[in-house]
N, C-alpha and C positions, 0 to 999 in steps of 0.2 A: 771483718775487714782485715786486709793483709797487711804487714809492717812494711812492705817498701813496693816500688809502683815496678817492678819487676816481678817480683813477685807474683803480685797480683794481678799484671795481664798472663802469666803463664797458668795461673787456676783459672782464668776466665778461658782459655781454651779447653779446657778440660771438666772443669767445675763450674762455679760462678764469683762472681766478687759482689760483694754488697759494701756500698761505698754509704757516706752519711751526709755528704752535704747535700740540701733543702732547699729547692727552689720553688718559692710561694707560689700559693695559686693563683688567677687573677682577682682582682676585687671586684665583686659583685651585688649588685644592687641586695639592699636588707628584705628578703623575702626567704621564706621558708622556701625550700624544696620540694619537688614531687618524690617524695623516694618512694619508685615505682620498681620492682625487678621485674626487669626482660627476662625471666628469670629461668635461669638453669640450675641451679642448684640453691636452695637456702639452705641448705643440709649443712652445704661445701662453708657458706658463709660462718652460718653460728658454730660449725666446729672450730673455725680459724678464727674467731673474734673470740670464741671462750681460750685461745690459747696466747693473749696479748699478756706480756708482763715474763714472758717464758725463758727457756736459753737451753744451749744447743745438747746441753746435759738433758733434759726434758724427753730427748726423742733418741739417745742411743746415735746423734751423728757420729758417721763419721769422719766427716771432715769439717772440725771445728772452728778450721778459717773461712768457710765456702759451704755454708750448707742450704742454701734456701731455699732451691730444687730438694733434697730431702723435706724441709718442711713442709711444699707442697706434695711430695710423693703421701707423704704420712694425713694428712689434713684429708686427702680425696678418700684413701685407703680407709681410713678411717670410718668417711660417708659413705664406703661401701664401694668405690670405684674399682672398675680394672685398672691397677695400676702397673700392670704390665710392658718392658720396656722403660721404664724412666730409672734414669740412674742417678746418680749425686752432681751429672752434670746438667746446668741451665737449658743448653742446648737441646737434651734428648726428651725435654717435654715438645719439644718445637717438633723433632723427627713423631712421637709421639702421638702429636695432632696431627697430621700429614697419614700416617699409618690408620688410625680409629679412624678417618674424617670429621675431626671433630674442630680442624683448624677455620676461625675465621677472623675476620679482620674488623669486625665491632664486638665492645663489649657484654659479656651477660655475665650474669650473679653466679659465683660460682667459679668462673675462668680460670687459668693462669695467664697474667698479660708478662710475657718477655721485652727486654729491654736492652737493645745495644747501642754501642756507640757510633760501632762503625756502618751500621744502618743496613746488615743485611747476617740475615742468621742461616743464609747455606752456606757459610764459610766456615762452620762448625764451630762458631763460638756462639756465646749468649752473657752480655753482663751480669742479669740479674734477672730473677721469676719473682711475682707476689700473687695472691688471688686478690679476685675482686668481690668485692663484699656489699657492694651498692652502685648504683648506677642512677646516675639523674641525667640526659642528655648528653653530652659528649664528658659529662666529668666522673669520675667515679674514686670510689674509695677503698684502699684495699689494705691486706694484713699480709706481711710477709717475717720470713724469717732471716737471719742474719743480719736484722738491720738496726745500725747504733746497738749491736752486741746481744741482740734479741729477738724477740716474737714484737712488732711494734704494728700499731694500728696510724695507717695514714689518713688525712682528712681529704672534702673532695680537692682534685684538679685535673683541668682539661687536658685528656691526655693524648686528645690532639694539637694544640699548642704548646704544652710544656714539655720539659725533658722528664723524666722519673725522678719523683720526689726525693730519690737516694741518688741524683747524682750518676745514672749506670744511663744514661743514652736513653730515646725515645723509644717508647710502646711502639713495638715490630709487629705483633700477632697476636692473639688470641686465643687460648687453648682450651677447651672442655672437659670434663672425664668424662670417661664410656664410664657406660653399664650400669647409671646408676640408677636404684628399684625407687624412684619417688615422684611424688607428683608436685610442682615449685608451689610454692603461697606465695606472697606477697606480705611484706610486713607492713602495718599502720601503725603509724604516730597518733596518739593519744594525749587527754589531757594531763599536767604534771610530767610527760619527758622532757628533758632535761636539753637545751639547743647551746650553744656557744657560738660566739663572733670574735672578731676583732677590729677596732677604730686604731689605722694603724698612724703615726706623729702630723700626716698631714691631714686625718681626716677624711681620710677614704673607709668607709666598711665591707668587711666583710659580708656572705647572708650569714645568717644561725644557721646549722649545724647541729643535728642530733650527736648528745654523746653514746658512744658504747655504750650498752649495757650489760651487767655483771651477768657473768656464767656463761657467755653466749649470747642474750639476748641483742636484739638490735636495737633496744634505745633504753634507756634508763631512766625509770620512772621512782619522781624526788618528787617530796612535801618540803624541800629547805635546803637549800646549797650555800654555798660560799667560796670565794675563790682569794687566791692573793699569789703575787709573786712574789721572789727570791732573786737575790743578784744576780745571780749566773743565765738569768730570763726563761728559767721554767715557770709556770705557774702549778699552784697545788690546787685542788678543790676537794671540799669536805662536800656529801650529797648525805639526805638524811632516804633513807628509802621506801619504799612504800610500807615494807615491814617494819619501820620503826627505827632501824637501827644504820650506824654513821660508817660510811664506806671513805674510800680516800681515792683520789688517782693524781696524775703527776704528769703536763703538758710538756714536754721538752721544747727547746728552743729551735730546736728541729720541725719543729710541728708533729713529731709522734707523743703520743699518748702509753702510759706505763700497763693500762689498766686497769679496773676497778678491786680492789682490798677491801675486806669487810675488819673494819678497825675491834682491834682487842678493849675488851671492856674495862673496869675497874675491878678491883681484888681479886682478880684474876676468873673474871666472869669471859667467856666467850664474845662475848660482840655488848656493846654499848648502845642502848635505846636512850631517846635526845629527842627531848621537847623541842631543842632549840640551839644553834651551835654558829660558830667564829672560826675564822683561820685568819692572822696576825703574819706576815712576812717581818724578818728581822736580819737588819745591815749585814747578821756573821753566817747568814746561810740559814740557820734554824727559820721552822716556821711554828708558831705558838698556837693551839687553840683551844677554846672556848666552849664548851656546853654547858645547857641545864640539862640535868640527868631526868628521868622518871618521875624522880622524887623532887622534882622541883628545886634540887640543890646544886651549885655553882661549879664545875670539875675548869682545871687545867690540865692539859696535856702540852707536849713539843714533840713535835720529829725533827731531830740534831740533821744536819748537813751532812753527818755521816750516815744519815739515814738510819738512824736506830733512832729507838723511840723513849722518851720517858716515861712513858705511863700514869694514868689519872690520878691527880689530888685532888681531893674535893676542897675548896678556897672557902673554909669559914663553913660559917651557919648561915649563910644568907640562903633564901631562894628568890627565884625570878623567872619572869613570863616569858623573856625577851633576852637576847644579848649580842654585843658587837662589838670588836676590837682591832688595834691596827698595832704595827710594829714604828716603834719614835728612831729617828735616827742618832740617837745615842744611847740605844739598846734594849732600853725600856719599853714597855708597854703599855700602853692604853685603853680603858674595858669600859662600855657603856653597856645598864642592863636596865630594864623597865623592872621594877620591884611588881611583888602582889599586890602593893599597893597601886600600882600606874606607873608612878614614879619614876624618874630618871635620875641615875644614882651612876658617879663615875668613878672608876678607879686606876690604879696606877702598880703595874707592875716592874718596882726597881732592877736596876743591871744585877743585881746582888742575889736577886729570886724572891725580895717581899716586896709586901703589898702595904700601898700606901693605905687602904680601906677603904669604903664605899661613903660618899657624901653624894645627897641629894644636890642636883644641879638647878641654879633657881631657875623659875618661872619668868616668862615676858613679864617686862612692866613691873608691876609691883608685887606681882605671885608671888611666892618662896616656892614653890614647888614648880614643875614642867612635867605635865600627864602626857604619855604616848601610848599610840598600838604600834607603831615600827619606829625603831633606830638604826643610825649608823653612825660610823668615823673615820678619820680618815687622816696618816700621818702626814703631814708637807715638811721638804726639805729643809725649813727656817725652824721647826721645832715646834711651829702652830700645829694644831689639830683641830678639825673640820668636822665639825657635828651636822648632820641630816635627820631628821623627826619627822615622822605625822603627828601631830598635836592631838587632843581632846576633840578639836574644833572639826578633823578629817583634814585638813590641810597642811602644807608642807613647811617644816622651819630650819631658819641654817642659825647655827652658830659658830663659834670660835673658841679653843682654850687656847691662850697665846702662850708662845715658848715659857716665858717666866711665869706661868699660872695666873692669870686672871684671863677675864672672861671678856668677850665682847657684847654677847648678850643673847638674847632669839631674837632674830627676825621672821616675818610672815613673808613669803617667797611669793613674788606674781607670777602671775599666771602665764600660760599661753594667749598667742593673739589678741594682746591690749587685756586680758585678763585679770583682775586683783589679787586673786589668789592662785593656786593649783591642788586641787583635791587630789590625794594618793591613798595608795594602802599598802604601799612595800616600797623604801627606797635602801637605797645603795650611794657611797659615794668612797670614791679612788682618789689620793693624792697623785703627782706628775712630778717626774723630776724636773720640768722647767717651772713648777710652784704653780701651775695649774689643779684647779680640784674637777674632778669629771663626774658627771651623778647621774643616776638611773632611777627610774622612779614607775612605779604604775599609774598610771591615772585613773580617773571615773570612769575612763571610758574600755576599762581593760587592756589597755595599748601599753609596750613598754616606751619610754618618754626618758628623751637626752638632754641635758643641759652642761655647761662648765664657768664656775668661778674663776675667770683668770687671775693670773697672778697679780696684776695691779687692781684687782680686787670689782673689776666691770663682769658682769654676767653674759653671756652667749644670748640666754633665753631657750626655753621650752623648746623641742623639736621631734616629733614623733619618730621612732623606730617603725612603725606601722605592724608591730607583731603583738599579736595577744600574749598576755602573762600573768602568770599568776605571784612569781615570785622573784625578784631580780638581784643580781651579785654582782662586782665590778671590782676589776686591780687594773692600777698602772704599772707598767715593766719598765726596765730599766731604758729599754730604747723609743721612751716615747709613746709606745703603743696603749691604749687599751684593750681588755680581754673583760668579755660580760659573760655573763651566763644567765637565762630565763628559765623557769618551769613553765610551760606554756599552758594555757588555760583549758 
C-alpha cells in the first residue's frame, strides 16, 4: 500500500495499488457450499494458496509498493503459463487477456479478476489483480499479493454486488493464463476439514467456509481445533492435523487469513504431536496455549503480541485426556483438564506466570468429583468464568467459577424443543463482551447446535446450525461477533 493517496493513484496508472480496507460479504444462510471449480486452473489455485503468509521479498519484486500483478505473473509462470506480455503493471494482464483471448467476464479457478474504481480498464489503469482460487456461484475466493503487506488469502464474496475485498473498486474482468499443459480436477470436502463462520452482534450468520489448507492444499483436514481472539479483532486458531501435529494460523480483522504454520515443538523438536490442545486470548495482546503432548503430559506455550513465541513448558507431572482454557480479564488464566482419571481438575495461571495447581471440581449434588468426555470455559467480563461439560451421563452441564472463587455448581442443561436434557459429544463455549456466554455444542444427532446464556442469566435455548460435525470451537471478539469453527463429519 502506498504512504499518501497521490501517490498511489500515480502507481495505479502504471503498476497497481493494493489498498486494505474490507468490505464484508453478504450474510448468508448456515449452509456449507458447493465448492465446485468451473475450473481452469487448480494448478494456478494451489500454487497461490501455498503462497499465503508471503511478502514481496518472496518473489524478487520489484516494485515493493505495487506488486500484485507481479505475484500473479509469478503464481501462473510457475503452473506453467505463457506469461508473456504481463508486466508489474495491473493493467497489462487486462491487455494480456484481450491478446491470448482468454479475457472473460465470469469467473473460473485459476483467473486473475481485476479491479477498478473508476469502472473501466481501457484507460490504462487497473487498481488491483488477485486470483481466484474457488468459486461457488457468483461468490468466490481469492489470493493476491500486496495485500495488508502480503500474500493474503480472501474468504468468499459476491463479486457482483461487492466492491474488492481490498477496497480497489469492483471486479471489471476476468483473465486466464494461456498455455497451460493440465487437465482441472475439482477439489472435495471430506470428513474432518476444518469450515468457519461468523454470528456477527446482531445475529445474523455467516455459512462455514472451508479453511486453507497447509502447503497448498484446498482445505484442511483436523482431528481438533481451537480458536480465540485478541483485542485488536484478529482471531488465532490452533488445528491439530491429520498427521498429529499443531499447526497455527491468524484471521485478521480484515478478513484475511495469515496462513497455515506447522508450530515448533518442545526441546527443540521440529513440529509438536498433541493429543489435545487450547488457545486462551489475553487483555495485552498475547494469546496462551494449552496441550497434552504424546506423552500424555500438560505443555504451556504463548505467542507474545509481538508475535514471537515462548516455546513449550511442560506444567508439572500431571497428565490428561482432555484440556481447555480461557484468558481472565485481569490477565490471568484459566485451565480446565479431564485427568486419566475422568476428572475435572481446574486451574489458574497467575499474572506473574505460576500456577495455582490443579484441584478436582466437585461433582453435581453431592458428588466430590465431575467425570467428563468434553470440556470447556469460558472468561466473562465481571471475572466469572463459564464452564460447559458433557458429563458421565452423555449430557450437557453449565457451571460457574465466580470472580472471588467459589462455585455456583453443575447444572443439567435442557434440552431442545421442551426437552429435559441435551445429549452432546463436543462443546465449546465464548464469553461476549456485553456479559453474554455463546456455546456450541454437538448433538446426538451430529448437527452442530447454538445456544447463549445471557447476561441477566435467562438462556436462548437450543437452535440447530443445521451442519454436521464432528468437533466444534468458538470465540467472542471484541466487536460483538462470534467466530466458530467445525471439523465436519
Amino acid at each position: 500500500m502506498e504512504n499518501t493517496t497521490m501517490s498511489a493513484r500515480r502507481s495505479s496508472r502504471m503498476l497497481t495499488v493494493a489498498l486494505t480496507s474490507f468490505v464484508a460479504a453478504p450474510m448468508l444462510a448456515v449452509a456449507l457450499p458447493a465448492v465446485s471449480a468451473q475450473a481452469e486452473s487448480q494448478t494456478v489455485a494451489s500454487i497461490a494458496r501455498a503462497q499465503v503468509g508471503n511478502t514481496c521479498g518472496d518473489y524478487d519484486c520489484q516494485y515493493p509498493g505495487a506488486w500484485c500483478a507481479e505475484f500473479t505473473r509469478w503464481v501462473w509462470n510457475k503452473a506453467g503459463a505463457n506469461t508473456s506480455g504481463i508486466s508489474a503493471a495491473a493493467v497489462s494482464i487486462y491487455q494480456y487477456g484481450k491478446n491470448k483471448g482468454t479475457l472473460h467476464s465470469t469467473p473460473q479457478v485459476g483467473d486473475a479478476v481485476l479491479y477498478d474504481k473508476d469502472g473501466n480498464l481501457n484507460d490504462g489503469e487497473a487498481d488491483h489483480v488477485n486470483i481466484v482460487v474457488a468459486v461457488s456461484g457468483d461468490s468466490i475466493q481469492t489470493v493476491g499479493g500486496n495485500e495488508s503487506g502480503g500474500v493474503r488469502f480472501r474468504e468468499w464474496f459476491n463479486w457482483k454486488t461487492n466492491s474488492s475485498p481490498v477496497g480497489a473498486g469492483r471486479a471489471l474482468a476476468f483473465v486466464g493464463p494461456a498455455g497451460l499443459p493440465e487437465t482441472p480436477t475439482t477439489p472435495v470436502s471430506q470428513g474432518g476439514d476444518l469450515y468457519h463462520s461468523l454470528r456477527d452482534a446482531g445475529g445474523t450468520w455467516t455459512s462455514f467456509q472451508p479453511l486453507n489448507g497447509f502447503g497448498g492444499a484446498s482445505f484442511f483436514n483436523a482431528t481438533q481445533e481451537s480458536i480465540t481472539a485478541t483485542p485488536d479483532g484478529s482471531t488465532q486458531t490452533l488445528a491439530t492435523g491429520k498427521d498429529g501435529n499443531l499447526y497455527h494460523t491468524i484471521r485478521y480483522p480484515d478478513g484475511t487469513w495469515q496462513g497455515w504454520n506447522r508450530m515448533d515443538g518442545a526441546n527443540g523438536a521440529a513440529t509438536f504431536a498433541a493429543q489435545d490442545q487450547a488457545l486462551a486470548g489475553m487483555p495485552n495482546g498475547d494469546a496462551q496455549t494449552m496441550a497434552i503432548g504424546n506423552n500424555g503430559r500438560i505443555y504451556h506455550n504463548a505467542r507474545y503480541a509481538d508475535r514471537t513465541w515462548q516455546g513449550w513448558n511442560q506444567v508439572g507431572d500431571w497428565q490428561a485426556k482432555k484440556i481447555s482454557a480461557t484468558g481472565m480479564p485481569d490477565g490471568s488464566m484459566q485451565s480446565l483438564i479431564v485427568g486419566t482419571n475422568g476428572n475435572v481438575y481446574h486451574n489458574v495461571r497467575k499474572t506473574d506466570g505460576t500456577w495455582q495447581g490443579w484441584f478436582a471440581v466437585d461433582g453435581a449434588g453431592t458428588a466430590a468429583t465431575f467425570a467428563a468426555s468434553s470440556i470447556a470455559i469460558a472468561g466473562l467480563p465481571n471475572g466469572d468464568a463459564q464452564l460447559l461439560a458433557v458429563g458421565n451421563d452423555g449430557n450437557t452441564w453449565h457451571n460457574i467459577r465466580k470472580a472471588d472463587g467459589t462455585w455456583q455448581g453443575w447444572k443439567r442443561m435442557d434440552g431442545a424443543n421442551g426437552a429435559t436434557t441435551f445429549a452432546a459429544s463436543s462443546v465449546a463455549i465464548a464469553g461476549l463482551p456485553n456479559g453474554d456466554a455463546q456455546l456450541l455444542a454437538v448433538g446426538n444427532d451430529g448437527k452442530a447446535w447454538h445456544n447463549i446464556r445471557k447476561a441477566d442469566g435467562t438462556w436462548q435455548g437450543w437452535k440447530t446450525t443445521g451442519q454436521g460435525a464432528h468437533e466444534v470451537s468458538l470465540t467472542g471478539t471484541p466487536d460483538g461477533s462470534a467466530q466458530m469453527l467445525i471439523t465436519r463429519d
